[in-house]
C-alpha positions as CSV (number, residue, x, y, z in Angstrom):
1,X,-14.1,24.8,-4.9
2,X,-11.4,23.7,-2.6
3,X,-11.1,20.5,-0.1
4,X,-8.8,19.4,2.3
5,X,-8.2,15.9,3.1
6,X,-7.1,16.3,7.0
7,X,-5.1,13.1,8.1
8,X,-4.3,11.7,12.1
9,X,-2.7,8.8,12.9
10,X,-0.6,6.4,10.9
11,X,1.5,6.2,7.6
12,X,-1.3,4.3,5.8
13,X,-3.2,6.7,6.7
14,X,-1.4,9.2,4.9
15,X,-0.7,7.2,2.0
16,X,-4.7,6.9,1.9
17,X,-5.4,10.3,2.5
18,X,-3.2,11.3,-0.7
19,X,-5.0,8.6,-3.1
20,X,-8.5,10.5,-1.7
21,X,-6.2,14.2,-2.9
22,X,-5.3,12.9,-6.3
23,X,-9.8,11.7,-6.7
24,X,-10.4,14.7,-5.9
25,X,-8.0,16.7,-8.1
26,X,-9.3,14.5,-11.0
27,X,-12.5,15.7,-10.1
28,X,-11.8,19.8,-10.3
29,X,-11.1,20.4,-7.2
30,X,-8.2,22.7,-5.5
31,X,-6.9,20.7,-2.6
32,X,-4.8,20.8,0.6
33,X,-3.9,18.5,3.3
34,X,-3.8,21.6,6.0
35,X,-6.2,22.4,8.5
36,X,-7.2,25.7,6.1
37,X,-10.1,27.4,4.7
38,X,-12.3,25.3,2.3
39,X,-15.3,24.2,1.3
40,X,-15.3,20.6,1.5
41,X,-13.1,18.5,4.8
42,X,-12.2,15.0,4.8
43,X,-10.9,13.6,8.1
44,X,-9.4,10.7,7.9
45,X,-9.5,9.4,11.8
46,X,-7.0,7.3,14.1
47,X,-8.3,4.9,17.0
48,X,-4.5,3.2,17.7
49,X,-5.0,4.9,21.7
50,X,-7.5,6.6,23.4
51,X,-5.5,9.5,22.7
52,X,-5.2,9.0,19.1
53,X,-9.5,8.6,19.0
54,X,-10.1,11.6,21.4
55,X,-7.6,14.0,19.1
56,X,-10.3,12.5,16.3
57,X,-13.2,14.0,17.7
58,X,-11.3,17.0,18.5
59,X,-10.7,17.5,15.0
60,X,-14.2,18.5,13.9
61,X,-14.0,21.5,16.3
62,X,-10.9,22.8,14.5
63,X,-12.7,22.5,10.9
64,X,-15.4,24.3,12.3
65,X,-13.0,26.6,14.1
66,X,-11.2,27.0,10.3
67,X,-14.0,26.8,8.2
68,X,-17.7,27.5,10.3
69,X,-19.6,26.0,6.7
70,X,-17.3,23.6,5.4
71,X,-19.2,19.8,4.9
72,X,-17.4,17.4,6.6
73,X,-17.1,13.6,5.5
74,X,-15.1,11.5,8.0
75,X,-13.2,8.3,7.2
76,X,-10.8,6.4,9.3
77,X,-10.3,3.8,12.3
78,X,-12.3,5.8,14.9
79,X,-15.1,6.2,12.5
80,X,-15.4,2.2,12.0
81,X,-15.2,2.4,15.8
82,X,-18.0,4.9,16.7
83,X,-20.0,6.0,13.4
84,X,-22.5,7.4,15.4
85,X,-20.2,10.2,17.7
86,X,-19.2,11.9,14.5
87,X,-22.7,11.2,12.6
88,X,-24.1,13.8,15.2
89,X,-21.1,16.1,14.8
90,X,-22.3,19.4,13.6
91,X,-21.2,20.0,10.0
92,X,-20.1,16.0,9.2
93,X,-22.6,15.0,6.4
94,X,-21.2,11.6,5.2
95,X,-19.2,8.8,7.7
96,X,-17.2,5.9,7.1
97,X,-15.0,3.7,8.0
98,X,-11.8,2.6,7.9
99,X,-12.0,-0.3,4.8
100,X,-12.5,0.8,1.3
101,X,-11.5,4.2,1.6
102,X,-11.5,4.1,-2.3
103,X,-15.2,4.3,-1.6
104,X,-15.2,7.9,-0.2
105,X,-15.3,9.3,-3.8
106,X,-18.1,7.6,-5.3
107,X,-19.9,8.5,-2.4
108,X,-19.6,12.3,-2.8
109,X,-20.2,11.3,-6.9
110,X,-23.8,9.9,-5.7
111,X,-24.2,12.8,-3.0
112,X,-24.8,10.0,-0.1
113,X,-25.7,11.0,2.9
114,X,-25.4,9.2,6.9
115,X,-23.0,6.4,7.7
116,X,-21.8,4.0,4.9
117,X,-19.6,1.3,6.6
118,X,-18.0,-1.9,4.9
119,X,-17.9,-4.4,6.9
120,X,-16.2,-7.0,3.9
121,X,-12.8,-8.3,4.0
122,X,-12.6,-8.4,0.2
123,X,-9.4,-8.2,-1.7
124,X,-7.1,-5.5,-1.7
125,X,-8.6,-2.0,-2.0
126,X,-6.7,-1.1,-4.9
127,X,-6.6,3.6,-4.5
128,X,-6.0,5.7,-7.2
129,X,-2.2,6.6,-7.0
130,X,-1.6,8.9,-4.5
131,X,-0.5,12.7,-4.8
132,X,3.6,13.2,-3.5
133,X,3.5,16.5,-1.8
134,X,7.0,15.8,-0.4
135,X,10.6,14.2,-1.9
136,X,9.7,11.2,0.1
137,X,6.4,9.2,-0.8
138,X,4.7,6.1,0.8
139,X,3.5,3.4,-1.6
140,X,1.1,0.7,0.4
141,X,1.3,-2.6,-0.4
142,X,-1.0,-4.3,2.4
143,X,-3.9,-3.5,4.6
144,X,-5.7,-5.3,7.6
145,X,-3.8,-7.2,10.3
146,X,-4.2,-11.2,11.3
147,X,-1.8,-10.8,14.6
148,X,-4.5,-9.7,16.9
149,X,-2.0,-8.5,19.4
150,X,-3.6,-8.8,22.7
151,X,-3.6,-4.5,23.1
152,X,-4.5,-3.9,19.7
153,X,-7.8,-3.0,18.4
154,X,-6.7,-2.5,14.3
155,X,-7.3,-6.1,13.3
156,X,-11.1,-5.4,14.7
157,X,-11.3,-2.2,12.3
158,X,-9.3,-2.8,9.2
159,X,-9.9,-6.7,9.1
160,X,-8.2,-9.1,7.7
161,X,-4.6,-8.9,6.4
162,X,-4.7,-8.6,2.6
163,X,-2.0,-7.6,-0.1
164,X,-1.8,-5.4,-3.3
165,X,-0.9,-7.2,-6.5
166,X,2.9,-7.3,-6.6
167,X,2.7,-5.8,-10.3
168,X,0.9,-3.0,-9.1
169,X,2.9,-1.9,-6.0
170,X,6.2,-2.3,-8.4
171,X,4.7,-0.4,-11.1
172,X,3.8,2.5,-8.5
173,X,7.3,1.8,-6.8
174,X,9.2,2.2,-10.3
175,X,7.6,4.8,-11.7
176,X,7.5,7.3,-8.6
177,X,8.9,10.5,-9.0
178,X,9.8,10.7,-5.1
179,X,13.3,10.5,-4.4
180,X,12.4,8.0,-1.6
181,X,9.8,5.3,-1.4
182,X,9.1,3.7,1.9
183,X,7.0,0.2,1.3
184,X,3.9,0.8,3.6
185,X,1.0,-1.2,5.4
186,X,-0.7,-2.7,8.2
187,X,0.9,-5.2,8.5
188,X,4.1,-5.2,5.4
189,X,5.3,-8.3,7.1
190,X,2.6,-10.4,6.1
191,X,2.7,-9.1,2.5
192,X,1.7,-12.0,0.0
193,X,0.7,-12.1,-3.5
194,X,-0.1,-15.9,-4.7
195,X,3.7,-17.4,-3.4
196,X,5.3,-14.0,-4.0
197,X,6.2,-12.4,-0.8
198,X,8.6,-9.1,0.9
199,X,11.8,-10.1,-0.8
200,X,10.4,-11.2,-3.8
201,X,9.0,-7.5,-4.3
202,X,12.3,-6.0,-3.5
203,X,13.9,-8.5,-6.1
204,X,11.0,-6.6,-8.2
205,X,12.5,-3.0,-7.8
206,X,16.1,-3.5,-7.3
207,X,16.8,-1.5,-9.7
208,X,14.7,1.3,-8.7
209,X,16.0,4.9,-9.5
210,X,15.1,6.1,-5.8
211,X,16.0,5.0,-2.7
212,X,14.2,2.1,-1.4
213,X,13.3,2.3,2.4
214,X,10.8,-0.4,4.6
215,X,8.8,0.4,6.7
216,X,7.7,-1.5,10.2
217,X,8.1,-5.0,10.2
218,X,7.7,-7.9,12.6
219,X,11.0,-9.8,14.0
220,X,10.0,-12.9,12.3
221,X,10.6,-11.6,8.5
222,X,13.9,-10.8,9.2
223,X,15.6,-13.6,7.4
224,X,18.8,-14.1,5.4
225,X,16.2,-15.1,2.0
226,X,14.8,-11.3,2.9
227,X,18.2,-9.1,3.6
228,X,19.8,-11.4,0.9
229,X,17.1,-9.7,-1.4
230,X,17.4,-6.0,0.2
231,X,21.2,-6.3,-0.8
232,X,20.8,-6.7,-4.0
233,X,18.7,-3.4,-4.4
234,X,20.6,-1.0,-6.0
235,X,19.7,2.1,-3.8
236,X,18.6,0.6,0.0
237,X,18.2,2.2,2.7
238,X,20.1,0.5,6.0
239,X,17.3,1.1,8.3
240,X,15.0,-1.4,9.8
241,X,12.0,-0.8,11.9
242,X,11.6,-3.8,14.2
243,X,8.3,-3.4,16.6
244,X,9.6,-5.1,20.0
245,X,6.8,-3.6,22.4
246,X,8.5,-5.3,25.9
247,X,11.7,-6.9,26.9
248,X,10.0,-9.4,29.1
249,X,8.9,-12.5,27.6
250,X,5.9,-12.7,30.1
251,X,4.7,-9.6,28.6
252,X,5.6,-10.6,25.6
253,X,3.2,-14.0,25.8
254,X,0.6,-11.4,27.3
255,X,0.6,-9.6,24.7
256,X,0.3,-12.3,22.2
257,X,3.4,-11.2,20.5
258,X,5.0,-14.4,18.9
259,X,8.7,-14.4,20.0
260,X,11.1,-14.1,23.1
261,X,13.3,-11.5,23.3
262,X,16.4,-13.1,23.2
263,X,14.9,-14.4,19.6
264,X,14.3,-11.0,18.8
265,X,17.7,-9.9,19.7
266,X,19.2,-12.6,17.6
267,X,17.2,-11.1,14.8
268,X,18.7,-8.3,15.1
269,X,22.1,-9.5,15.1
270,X,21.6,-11.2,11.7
271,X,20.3,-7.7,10.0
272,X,23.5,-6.5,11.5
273,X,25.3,-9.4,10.0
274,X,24.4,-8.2,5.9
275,X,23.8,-4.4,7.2
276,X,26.8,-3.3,10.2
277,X,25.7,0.6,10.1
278,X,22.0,-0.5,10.1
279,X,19.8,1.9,12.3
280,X,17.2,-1.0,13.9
281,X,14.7,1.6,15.4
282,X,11.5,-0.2,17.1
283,X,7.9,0.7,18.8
284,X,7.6,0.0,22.7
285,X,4.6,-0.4,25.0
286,X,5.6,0.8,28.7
287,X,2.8,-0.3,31.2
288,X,1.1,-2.8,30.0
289,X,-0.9,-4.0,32.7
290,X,0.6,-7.4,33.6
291,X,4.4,-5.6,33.6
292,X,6.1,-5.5,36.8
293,X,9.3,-3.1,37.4
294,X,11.2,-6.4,36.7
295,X,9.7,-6.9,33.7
296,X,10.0,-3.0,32.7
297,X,13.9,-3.1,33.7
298,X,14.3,-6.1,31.1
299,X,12.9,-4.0,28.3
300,X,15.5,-1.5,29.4
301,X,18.2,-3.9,29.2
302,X,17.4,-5.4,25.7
303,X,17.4,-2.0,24.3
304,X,20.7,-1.6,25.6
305,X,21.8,-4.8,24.1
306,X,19.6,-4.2,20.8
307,X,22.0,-0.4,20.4
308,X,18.4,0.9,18.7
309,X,19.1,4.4,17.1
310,X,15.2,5.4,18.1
311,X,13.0,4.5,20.2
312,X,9.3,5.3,19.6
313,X,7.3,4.6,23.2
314,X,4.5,5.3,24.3
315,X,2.2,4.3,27.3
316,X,-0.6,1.3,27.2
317,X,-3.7,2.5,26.4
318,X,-7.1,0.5,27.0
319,X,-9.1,-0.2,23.7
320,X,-12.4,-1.7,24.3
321,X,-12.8,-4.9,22.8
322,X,-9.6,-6.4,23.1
323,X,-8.2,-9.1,25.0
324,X,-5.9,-7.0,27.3
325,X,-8.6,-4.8,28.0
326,X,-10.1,-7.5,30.4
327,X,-7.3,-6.6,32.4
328,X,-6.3,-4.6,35.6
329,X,-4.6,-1.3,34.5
330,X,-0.9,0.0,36.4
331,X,-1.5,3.0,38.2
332,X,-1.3,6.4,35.8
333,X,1.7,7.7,37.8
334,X,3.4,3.9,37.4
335,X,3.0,4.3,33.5
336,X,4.1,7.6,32.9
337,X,7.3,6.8,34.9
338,X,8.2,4.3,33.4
339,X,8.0,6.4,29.8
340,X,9.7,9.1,30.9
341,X,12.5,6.2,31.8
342,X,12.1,5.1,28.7
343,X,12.1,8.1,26.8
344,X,15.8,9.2,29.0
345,X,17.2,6.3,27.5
346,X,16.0,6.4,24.0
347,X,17.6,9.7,23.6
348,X,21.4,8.5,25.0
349,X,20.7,5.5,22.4
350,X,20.2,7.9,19.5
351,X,22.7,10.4,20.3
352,X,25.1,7.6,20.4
353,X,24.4,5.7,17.2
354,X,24.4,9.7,15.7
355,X,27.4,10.1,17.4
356,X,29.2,7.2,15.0
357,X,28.5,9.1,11.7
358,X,30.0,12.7,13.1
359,X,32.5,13.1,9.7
360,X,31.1,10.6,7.7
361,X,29.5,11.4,4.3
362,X,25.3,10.4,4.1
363,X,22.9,11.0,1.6
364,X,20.4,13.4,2.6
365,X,16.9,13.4,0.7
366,X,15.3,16.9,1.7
367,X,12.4,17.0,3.0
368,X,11.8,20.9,4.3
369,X,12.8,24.1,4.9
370,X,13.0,24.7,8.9
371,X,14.5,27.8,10.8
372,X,16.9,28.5,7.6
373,X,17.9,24.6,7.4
374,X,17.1,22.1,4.7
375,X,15.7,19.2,6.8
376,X,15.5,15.4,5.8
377,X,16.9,12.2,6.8
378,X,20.1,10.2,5.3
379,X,19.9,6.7,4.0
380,X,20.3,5.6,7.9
381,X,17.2,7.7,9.1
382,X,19.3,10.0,10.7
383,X,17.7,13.4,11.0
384,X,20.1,15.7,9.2
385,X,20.2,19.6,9.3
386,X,21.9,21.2,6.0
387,X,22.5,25.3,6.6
388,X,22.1,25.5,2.6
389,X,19.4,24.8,0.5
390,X,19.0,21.6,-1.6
391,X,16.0,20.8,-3.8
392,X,17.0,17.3,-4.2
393,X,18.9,14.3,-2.6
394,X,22.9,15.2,-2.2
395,X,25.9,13.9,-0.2
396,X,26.7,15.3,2.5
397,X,29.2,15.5,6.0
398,X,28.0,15.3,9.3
399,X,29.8,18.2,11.5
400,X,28.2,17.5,15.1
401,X,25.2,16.6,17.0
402,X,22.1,19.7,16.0
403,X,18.8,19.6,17.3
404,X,17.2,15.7,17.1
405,X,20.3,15.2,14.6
406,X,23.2,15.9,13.1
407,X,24.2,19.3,11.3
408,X,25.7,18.5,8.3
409,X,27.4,20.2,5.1
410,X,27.9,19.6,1.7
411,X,30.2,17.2,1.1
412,X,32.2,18.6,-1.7
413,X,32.9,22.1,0.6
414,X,34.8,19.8,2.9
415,X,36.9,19.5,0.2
416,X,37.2,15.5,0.1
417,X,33.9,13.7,-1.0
């Protein structure tokens, strides 16, 4: 018997989606995450846009398309949001929600039927450890969100921010076989375990045998206690995921985001301070419906100033539910303008951080074979393209800009490591 676990939306998603694999593997069964041929689907759903919840929906028609007889259980945000759209969904047998995945299991064990939703914000859903189907694994630490940014309908669905145990995420951490670990979550910023908090846990696997990479964070962790910690991990990887969302303080205080952006700027500076080749890559909201062209032009002028390496944008979309959805929305044709601004400018910012390591020597931790290259990402999350294979993490040069990155070689054919 064979399932697939089928996964949209975010990195905790994925993480979650490979705890549900390895259940099911203890259980017997053959398993994929590919949209293939099987007998049993889970889809673990997104709601972050309307896009991301419509792609959801979407996804029971490609089963069906793949598999015409499959059962179909369905986890996820947009199944906390509407249980009753994909209850109807021909083929879906069992729905829930987007707490307690854990759960999923011991509801096929006891053949349950209809929607099961858990409503609790109860500790930490501690998942079976999750299956590592590439070189580079996600360990979560932290669910559940207490920002309630003004756009953002996750806190509403997940609940309440709450943290694994720090024993157990350094006991998953240390004992990975991945040859990168990116520290996952809702909301990793908030991570707390009694009085233990971020940099305590890095203090905790400093002497990790992969390499240790974060993953987003708010501006506000960003302190000297925290990159004071991250230096003293023996294997860290220089790359800090900042979520700014707007340049303009008005939008900023609109969206209920905590900080100005000169404040974020000077957070910045001080990872730059312990980190000089950091890549500070960030998540931006373009049209948010109190921004005027002034305020989008100072977005575009603190990303400038920031020098991000990427930019990952994206245009408001209206959740239901949520403060900012009370208000007016910009024009479609403002919004996707403003984007594709966005976007332009993004791309001169990563080709010239790129540009910087052109004959410099990176680690690269493969991730995949693509059009007859090793694909993967250095210790600086720059997308690197090695013409040779490589089953495992090596040094390497970067020749000249390739693709979304930087072709590389190995670094002992240059002849000077």
């Amino acid at each position: 018997m064979k399932a697939v676990v089928f996964t949209l939306g975010c990195k905790v998603n994925g993480v979650e989606s490979a705890s549900i694999l390895r259940g099911l593997q203890e259980r017997g069964w053959e398993v994929s995450d590919e949209l293939e041929p099987a007998d049993l689907y889970i889809l673990n759903t997104c709601a972050v846009t309307a896009e991301a919840e419509k792609k959801s929906r979407q996804a029971i028609a490609r089963i069906r398309a793949v598999s015409p007889h499959a059962r179909i259980a369905v986890c996820g945000c947009a199944a906390e949001r509407t249980p009753e759209v994909f209850a109807k969904r021909e083929g879906v047998f069992l729905v829930t929600g987007a707490r307690q995945k854990g759960e999923i299991l011991d509801f096929l064990d006891a053949a349950c039927t209809g929607v099961r939703l858990d409503e609790s914000d109860r500790s930490y859903d501690e998942m079976l450890p999750p299956v590592h189907l590439k070189t580079r694994a996600f360990v979560k630490i932290q669910d559940g969100c207490n920002n309630f940014c003004s756009y953002c309908i996750i806190p509403y669905l997940r609940g309440r921010s709450r943290s694994r145990t720090l024993a157990s995420a350094v006991e998953e951490i240390l004992s990975s076989p991945a040859e990168e670990v990116v520290i996952t979550g809702i909301d990793v910023s908030s991570y707390m375990d009694g009085e233990k908090d971020l940099a305590d846990l890095l203090l905790a696997v400093k002497d990790a045998k992969c390499r240790i990479r974060l993953g987003s964070l708010e501006a506000g962790v960003i302190t000297p206690r925290l990159l004071q910690a991250a230096k003293q991990v023996a294997d860290f990887a220089p790359h800090f995921h900042l979520s700014l969302q707007s340049g303009s303080d008005a939008v900023l205080r609109k969206m209920n985001r905590h900080y100005t952006g000169e404040e974020f700027l000077a957070r910045v500076a001080l990872i730059r301070e312990y980190f000089p080749n950091a890549a500070v890559t960030t998540d931006i909201i373009v049209g948010f419906p109190t921004e005027t062209e002034e305020d989008f032009q100072a977005t575009l002028s603190l990303a400038r100033r920031a020098e991000f390496s990427q930019i990952h944008c994206f245009a408001y979309s209206r959740r239901t539910g949520t403060a900012a959805a009370k208000l007016a929305e910009l024009p479609p044709q403002v919004k996707r303008d403003r984007l594709h601004r966005l976007m332009q400018l993004g791309a001169q910012l990563r080709a010239a951080y790129d540009e910087k390591f052109v004959g410099k020597v990176l680690e690269l931790v493969p991730e995949e074979r693509k059009d007859g290259y090793t694909v993967g990402y250095s210790e600086n999350y720059i997308r690197l393209y090695l013409e040779k294979e490589a089953d495992s993490r090596c040094l390497v040069r970067a020749l000249r800009p390739y693709a979304d990155g930087l072709l590389a070689e190995r670094a002992e054919e240059s002849g000077k490591e």
